[in-house]
Structures are given as structure tokens and as C-alpha cells.
MDTraj code that builds the backbone (N, CA, C; nanometers):
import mdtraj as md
import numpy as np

residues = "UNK UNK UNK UNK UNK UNK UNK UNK UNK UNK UNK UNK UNK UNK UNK UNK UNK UNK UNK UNK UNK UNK UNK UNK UNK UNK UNK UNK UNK UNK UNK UNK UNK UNK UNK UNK UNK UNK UNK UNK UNK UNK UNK UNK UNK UNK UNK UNK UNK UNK UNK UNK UNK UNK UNK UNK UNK UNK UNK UNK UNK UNK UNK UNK UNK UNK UNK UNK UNK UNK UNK UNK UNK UNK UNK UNK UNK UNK UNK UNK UNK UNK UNK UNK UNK UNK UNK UNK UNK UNK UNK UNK UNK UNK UNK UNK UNK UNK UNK UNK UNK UNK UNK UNK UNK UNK UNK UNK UNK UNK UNK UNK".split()
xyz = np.array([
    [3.4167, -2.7212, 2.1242],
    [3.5565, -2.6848, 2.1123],
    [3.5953, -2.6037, 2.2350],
    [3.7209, -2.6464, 2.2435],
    [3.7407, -2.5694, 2.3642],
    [3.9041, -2.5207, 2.4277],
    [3.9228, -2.4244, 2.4211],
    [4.0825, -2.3613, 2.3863],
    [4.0720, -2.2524, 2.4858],
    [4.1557, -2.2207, 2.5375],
    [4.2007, -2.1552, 2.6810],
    [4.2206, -2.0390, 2.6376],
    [4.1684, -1.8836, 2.6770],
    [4.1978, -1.7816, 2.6845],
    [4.3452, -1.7452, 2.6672],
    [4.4600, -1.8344, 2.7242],
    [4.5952, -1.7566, 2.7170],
    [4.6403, -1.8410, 2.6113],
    [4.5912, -1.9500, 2.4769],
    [4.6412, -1.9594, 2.3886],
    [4.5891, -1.8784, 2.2653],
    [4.4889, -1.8219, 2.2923],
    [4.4277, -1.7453, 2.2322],
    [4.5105, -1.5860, 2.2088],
    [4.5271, -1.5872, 2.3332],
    [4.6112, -1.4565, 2.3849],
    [4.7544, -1.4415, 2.3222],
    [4.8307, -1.5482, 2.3130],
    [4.9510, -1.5886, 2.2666],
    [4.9432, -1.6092, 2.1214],
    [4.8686, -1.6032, 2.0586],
    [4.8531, -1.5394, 1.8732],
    [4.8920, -1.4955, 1.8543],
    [4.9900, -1.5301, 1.7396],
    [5.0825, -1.3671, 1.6772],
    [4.9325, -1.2781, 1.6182],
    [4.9750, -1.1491, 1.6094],
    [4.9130, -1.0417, 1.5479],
    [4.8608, -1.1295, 1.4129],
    [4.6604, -1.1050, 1.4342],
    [4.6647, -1.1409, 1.2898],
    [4.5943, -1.2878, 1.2491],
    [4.6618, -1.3666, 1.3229],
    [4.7070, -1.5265, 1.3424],
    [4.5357, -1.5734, 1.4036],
    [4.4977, -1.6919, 1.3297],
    [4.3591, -1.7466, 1.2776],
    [4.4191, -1.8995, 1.3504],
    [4.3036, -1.9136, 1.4515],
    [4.2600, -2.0572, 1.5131],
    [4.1213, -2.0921, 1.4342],
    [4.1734, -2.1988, 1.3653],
    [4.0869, -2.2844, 1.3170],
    [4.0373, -2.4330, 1.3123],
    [3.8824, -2.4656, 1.3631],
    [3.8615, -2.5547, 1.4129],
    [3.7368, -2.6418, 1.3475],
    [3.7020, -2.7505, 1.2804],
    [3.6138, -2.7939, 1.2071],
    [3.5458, -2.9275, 1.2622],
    [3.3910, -2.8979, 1.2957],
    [3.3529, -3.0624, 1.2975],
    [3.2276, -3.1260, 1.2656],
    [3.2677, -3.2268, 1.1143],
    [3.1580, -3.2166, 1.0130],
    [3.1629, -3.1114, 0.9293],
    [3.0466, -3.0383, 0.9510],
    [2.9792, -2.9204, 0.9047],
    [2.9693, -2.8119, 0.9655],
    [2.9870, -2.7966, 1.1055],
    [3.0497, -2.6919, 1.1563],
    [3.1691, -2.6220, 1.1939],
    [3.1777, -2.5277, 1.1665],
    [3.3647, -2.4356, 1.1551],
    [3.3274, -2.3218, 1.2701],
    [3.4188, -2.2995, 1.3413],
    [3.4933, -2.1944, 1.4200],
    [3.6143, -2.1221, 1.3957],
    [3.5974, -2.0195, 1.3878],
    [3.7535, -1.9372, 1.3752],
    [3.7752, -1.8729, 1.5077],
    [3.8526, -1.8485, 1.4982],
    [3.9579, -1.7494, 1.6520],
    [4.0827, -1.6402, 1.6211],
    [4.0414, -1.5315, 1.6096],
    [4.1784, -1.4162, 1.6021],
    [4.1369, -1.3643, 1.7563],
    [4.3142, -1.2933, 1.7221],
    [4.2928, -1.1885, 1.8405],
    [4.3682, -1.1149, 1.7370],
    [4.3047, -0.9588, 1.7432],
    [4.3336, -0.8511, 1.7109],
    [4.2945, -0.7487, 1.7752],
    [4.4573, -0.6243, 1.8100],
    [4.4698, -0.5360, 1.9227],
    [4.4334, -0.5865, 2.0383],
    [4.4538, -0.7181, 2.1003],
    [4.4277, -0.7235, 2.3015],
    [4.2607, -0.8056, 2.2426],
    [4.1779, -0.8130, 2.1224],
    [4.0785, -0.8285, 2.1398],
    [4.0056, -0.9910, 2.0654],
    [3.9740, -1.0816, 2.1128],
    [3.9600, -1.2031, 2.0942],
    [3.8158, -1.1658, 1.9868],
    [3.8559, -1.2170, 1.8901],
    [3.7395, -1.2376, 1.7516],
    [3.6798, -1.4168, 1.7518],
    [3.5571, -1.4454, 1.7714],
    [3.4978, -1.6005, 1.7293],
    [3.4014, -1.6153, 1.6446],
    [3.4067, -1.6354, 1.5336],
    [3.2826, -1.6532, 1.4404],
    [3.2720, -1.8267, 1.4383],
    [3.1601, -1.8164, 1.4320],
    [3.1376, -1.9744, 1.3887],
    [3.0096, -1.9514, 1.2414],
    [3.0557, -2.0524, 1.2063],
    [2.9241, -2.0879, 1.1009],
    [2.8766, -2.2367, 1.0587],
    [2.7928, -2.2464, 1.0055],
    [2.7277, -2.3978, 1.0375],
    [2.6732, -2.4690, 0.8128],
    [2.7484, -2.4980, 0.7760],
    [2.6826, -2.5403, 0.6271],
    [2.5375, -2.5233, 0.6018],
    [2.5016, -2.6527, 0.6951],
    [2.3924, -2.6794, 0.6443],
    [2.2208, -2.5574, 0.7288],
    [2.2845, -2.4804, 0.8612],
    [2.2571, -2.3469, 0.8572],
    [2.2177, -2.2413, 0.7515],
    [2.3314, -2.2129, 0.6751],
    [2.3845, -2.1551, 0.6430],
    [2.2649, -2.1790, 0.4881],
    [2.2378, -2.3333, 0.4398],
    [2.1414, -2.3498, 0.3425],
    [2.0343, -2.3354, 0.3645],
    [1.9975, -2.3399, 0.4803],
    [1.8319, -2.3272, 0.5645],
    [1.8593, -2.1620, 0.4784],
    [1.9192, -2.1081, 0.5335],
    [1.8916, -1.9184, 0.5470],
    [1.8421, -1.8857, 0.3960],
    [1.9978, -1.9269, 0.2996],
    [2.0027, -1.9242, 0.2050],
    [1.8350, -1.9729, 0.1332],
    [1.7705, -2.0588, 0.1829],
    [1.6427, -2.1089, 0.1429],
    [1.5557, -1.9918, 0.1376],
    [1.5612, -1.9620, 0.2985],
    [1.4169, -1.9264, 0.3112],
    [1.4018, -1.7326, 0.2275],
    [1.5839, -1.6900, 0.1973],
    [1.5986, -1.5795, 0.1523],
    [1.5411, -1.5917, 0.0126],
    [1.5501, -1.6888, -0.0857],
    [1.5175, -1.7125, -0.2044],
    [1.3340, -1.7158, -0.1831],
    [1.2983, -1.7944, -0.0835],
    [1.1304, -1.7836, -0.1111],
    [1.0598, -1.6488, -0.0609],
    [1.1168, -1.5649, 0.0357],
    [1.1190, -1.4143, 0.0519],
    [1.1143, -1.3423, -0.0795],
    [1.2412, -1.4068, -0.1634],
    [1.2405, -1.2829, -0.2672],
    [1.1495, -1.3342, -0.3378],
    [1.0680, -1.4680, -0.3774],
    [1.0115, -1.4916, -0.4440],
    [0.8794, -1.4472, -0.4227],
    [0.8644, -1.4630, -0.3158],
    [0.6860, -1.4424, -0.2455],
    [0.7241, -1.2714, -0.2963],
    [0.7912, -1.2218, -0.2622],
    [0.8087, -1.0774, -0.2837],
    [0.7691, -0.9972, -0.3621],
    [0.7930, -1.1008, -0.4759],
    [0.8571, -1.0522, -0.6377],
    [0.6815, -1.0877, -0.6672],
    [0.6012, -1.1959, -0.6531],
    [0.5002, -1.2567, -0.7003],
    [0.4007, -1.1432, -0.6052],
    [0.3985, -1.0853, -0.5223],
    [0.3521, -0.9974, -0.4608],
    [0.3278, -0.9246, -0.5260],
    [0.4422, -0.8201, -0.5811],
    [0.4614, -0.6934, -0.6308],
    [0.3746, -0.7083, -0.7612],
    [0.3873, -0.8244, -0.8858],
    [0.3343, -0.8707, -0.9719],
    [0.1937, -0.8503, -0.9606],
    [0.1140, -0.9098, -0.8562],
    [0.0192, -0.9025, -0.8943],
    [-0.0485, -0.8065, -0.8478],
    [0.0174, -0.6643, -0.7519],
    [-0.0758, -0.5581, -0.7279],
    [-0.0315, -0.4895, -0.8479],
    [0.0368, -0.5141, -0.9366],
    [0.0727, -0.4419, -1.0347],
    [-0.0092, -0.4474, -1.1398],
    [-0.0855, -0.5949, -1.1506],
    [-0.1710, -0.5823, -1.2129],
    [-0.3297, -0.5829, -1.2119],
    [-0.3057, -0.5761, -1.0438],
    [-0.4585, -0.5216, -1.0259],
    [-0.4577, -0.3920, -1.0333],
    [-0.3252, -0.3455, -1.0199],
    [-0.3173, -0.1588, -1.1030],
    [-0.3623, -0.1389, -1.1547],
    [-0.2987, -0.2208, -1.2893],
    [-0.3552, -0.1868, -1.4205],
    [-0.5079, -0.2277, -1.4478],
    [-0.5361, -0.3176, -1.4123],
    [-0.6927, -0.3777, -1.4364],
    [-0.7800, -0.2652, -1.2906],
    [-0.7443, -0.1845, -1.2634],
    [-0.8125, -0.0615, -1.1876],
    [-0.8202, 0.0568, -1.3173],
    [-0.6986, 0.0753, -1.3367],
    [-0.7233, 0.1885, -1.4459],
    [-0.7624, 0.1645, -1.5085],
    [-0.7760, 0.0213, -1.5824],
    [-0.8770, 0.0098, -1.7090],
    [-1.0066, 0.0209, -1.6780],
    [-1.0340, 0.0104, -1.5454],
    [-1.1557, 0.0029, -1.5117],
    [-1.2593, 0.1711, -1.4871],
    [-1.1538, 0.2257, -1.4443],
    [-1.1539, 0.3444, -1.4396],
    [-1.1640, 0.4570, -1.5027],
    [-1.1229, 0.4150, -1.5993],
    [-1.0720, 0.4954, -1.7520],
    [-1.1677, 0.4950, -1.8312],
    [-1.1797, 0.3876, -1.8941],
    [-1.3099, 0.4000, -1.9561],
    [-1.4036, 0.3255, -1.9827],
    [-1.5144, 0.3683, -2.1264],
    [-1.6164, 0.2785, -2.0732],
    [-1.6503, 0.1687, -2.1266],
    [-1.7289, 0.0927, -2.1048],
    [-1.7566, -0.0210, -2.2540],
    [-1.8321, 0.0606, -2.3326],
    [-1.7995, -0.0530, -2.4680],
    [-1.8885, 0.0656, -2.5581],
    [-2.0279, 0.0444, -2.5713],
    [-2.0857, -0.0477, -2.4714],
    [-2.2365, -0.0858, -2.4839],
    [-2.2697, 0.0417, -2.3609],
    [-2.2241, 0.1075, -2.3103],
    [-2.2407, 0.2168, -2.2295],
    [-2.2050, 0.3578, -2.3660],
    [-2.1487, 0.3562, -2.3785],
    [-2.1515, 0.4682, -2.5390],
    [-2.2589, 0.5107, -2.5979],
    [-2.2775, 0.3447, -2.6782],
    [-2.4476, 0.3236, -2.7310],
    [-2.5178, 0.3779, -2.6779],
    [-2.5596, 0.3257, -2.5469],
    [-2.6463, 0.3364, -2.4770],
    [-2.6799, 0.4992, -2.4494],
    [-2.5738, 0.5271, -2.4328],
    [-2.5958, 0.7057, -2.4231],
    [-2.5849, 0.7616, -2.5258],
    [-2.5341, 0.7587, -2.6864],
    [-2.5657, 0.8313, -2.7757],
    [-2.7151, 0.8127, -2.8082],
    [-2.7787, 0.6992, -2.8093],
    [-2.9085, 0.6592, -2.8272],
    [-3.0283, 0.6881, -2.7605],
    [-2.9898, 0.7545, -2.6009],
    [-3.0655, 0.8555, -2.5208],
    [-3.0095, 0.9837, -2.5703],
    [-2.9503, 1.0053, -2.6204],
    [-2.9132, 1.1589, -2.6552],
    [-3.0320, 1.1937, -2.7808],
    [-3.0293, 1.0756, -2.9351],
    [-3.0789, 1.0944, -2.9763],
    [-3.2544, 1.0799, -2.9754],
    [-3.3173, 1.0064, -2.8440],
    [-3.4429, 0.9928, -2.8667],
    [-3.4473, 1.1346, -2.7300],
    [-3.3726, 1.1561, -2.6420],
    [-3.4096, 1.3287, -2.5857],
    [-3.3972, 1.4521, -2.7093],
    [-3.3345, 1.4238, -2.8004],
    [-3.3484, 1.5230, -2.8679],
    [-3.4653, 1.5630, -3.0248],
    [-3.5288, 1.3758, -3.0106],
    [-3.5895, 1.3605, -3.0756],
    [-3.7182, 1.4302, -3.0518],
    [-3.7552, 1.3805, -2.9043],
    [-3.8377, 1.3901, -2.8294],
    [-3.8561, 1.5635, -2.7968],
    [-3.7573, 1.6014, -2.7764],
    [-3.7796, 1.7799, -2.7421],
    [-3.8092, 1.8487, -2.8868],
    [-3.7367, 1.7755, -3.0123],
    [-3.8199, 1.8139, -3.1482],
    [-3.9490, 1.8238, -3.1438],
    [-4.0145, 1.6852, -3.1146],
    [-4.1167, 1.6965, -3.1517],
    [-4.2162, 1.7673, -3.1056],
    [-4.2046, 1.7312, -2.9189],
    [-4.2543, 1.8186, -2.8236],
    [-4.2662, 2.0330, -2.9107],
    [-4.1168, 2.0356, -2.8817],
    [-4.1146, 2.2099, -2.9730],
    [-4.1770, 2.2624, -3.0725],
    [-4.2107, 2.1663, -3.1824],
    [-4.2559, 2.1428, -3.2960],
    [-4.4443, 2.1916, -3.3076],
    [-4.4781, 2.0769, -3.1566],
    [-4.6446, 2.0955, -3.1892],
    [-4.6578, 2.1485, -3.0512],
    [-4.6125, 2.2421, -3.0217],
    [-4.6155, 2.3454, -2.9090],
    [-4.6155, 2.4490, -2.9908],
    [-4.5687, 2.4914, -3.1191],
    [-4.5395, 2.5707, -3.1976],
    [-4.6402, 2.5930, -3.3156],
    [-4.7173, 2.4141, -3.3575],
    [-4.8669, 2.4371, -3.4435],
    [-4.9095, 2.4397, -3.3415],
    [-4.9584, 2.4587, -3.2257],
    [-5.0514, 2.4571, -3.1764],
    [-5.1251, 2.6085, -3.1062],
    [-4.9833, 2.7284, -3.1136],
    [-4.9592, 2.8375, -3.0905],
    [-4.9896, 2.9085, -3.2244],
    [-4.9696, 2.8309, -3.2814],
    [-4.9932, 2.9194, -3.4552],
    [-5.1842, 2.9079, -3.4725],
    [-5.2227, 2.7794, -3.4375],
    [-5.3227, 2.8023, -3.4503],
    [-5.4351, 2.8765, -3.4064],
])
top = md.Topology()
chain = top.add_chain()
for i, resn in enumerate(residues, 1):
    res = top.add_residue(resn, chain, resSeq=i)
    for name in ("N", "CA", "C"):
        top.add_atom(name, md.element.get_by_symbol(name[0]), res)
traj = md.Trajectory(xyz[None], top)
């Protein structure tokens, strides 16, 4: 497209040159002494629109799953299985079994 600086210039205040071909558009103001050109393009315009949706998606599926390697940290963290429980009430009770008995015939054996 192609339009001459002094028709541009000659815009009333305000006043929109508009120009279309296909799928691509151009506009033209002048406002205060100052020449405005935007262009934009459709099928541009769906590319962007695309790749903004798989951004938010990758984003979103991101956030998801450190969220739940969060949580599967704190569970991990937190506490215990209970075959670890067992396991230690059941050394609790044969150390304390064991220091019985030990105390016990340390004690006939002092008596005797």
C-alpha cells in the first residue's frame, strides 16, 4: 500500500485511512501533526493466538505437576510406613527385654 505523506497530512482531525488485502488490514490517522500506522495480519494474528494458548497450557501442566511432587515430598517426609513403626516398637521391646534379663541375673548372681 502506498499513500503519500501530504494525503495523510490532509486528514481531518481524528479521520482513519483504511486499507485491506485479503487478510491483511492497515490503518492510518494523523493525530496532533503526528501520523499513526498499525497494520495487522488474521491469520498472524491466529499463529500468536496459538502459540499463547499452548504457553498457558504447558504452564498450567507445569505448575500441576511440581505441585504434586510437593505433595508426594511431604508425604514422604512426614512420615513413616508402618512396617518402620513395627519394626521399632519390636526393637524397643526385645532392648528392653534384653536389659531385663541381663539386670535380673546380674542381680542373682550378686545375691549369691
Amino acid at each position: 500500500m502506498s499513500v503519500s505523506v501530504d494525503s495523510l497530512l490532509k486528514l481531518p482531525e481524528g479521520a482513519v485511512y483504511r486499507r485491506s488485502n485479503e487478510r491483511a488490514h492497515v490503518e492510518a490517522t494523523h493525530k496532533g501533526g503526528i501520523i499513526y500506522i498499525t497494520g495487522t495480519c488474521d491469520s498472524l494474528q491466529r499463529q500468536v493466538e496459538y502459540y499463547e494458548a499452548l504457553y498457558h497450557t504447558a504452564r498450567d501442566a507445569l505448575e500441576q505437576t511440581e505441585q504434586s511432587l510437593r505433595q508426594e515430598q511431604e508425604k514422604k517426609t512426614s512420615t513413616t510406613p508402618w512396617r518402620v513403626d513395627l519394626a521399632m516398637l519390636m526393637f524397643g521391646y526385645f532392648v528392653g527385654a534384653a536389659a531385663t534379663i541381663f539386670i535380673a541375673k546380674d542381680k542373682l548372681l550378686k545375691n549369691e
